[in-house]
N, C-alpha and C positions, 0 to 999 in steps of 0.2 A: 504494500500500500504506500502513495505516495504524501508525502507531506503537504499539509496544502498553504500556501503562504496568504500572508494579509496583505503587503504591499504592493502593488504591481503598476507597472506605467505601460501607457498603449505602447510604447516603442516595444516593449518587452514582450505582450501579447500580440503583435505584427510578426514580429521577429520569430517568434512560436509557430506563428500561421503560414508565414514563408518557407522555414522549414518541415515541416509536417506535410506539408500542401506539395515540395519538391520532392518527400518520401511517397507521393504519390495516397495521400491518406486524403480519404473523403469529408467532405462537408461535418457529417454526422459524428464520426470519429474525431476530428479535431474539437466540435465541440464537445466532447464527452471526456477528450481529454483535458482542454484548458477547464471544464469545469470539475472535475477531479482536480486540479491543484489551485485554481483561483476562486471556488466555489462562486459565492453570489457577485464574488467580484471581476467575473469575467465574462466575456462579450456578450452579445445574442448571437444567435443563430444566422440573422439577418444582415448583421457586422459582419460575421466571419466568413460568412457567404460573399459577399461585394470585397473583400478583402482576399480572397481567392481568387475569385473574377478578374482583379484587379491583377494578380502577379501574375494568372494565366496569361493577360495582355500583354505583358511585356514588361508590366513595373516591377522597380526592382529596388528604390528605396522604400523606408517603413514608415519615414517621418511623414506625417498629415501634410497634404499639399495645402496651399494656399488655396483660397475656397473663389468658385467663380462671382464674376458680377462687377459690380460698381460696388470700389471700396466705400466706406461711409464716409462720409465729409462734412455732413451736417453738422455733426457736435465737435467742429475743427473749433481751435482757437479764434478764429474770426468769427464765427456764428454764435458762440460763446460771448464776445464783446458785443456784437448787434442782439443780442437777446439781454445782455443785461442794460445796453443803450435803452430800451425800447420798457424794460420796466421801471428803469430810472424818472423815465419821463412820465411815464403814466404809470403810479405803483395797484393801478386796479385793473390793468390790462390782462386780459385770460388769456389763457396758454393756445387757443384756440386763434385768437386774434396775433398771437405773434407768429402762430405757425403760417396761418393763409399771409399774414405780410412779408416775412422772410420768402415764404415757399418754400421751405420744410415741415417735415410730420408733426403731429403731434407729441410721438411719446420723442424725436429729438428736444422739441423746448422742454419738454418736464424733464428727459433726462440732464441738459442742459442747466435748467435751475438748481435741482436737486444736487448733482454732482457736482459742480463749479462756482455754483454761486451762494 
C-alpha cells in the first residue's frame, strides 16, 4: 500500500500524468492511481482527461499555459485613478454609473474600490 501525501502542487500531479500516460496507462488507471496517493486532493477525472489529450498533442511542458483572450486591463492602475477621480467628485456616484462612464464592468469598479481604494 502506498502512502498517501497531503501536499501536492499541479506541476507534481502533471508530471504524474505525463508519465503514466507515456507508460501507456489509461485515463481510468491514472486516476485510480493519483487518487490512491493524493486522495481528495487530486484531480478529476475530467482534468486528467484534457491533461492526457493534451500531451497526446504534442505538449510536452507541465506548467499551466497562459490562458487565452484579452488580458484584463480594467482594474490597471489608470482605471484605478479614473475611478477614484470620479468618486472624489461625486462621493454618491454608484458603481453602476462609473462602470457605463468608464466603459468597464461592473464587478471591475467594485473590485477596483474595494481592493485599491
Amino acid at each position: 500500500m502506498s502512502q498517501q501525501l497531503q501536499v501536492v502542487s499541479k506541476l507534481e500531479m502533471h508530471a504524474v500524468i505525463r508519465f503514466l500516460r507515456a507508460k501507456r496507462c489509461n485515463y481510468t488507471e491514472i486516476y485510480r492511481q493519483l487518487h490512491e496517493v493524493y486522495d481528495e486532493n487530486a484531480m478529476s477525472r475530467e482534468a486528467i482527461a484534457k491533461w492526457c489529450n493534451m500531451f497526446e498533442n504534442g505538449r510536452t511542458d507541465i506548467d499551466e499555459a497562459e490562458r487565452e483572450g484579452r488580458p484584463s486591463t480594467a482594474t490597471s492602475s489608470e482605471f484605478a485613478a479614473r475611478v477614484s477621480e470620479n468618486i472624489l467628485a461625486n462621493r454618491r456616484v454608484t458603481v453602476d454609473e462609473i462602470a457605463n462612464k468608464l466603459g468597464i464592468s461592473h464587478g471591475s469598479v467594485h473590485k477596483i474600490t474595494v481592493k485599491r481604494l
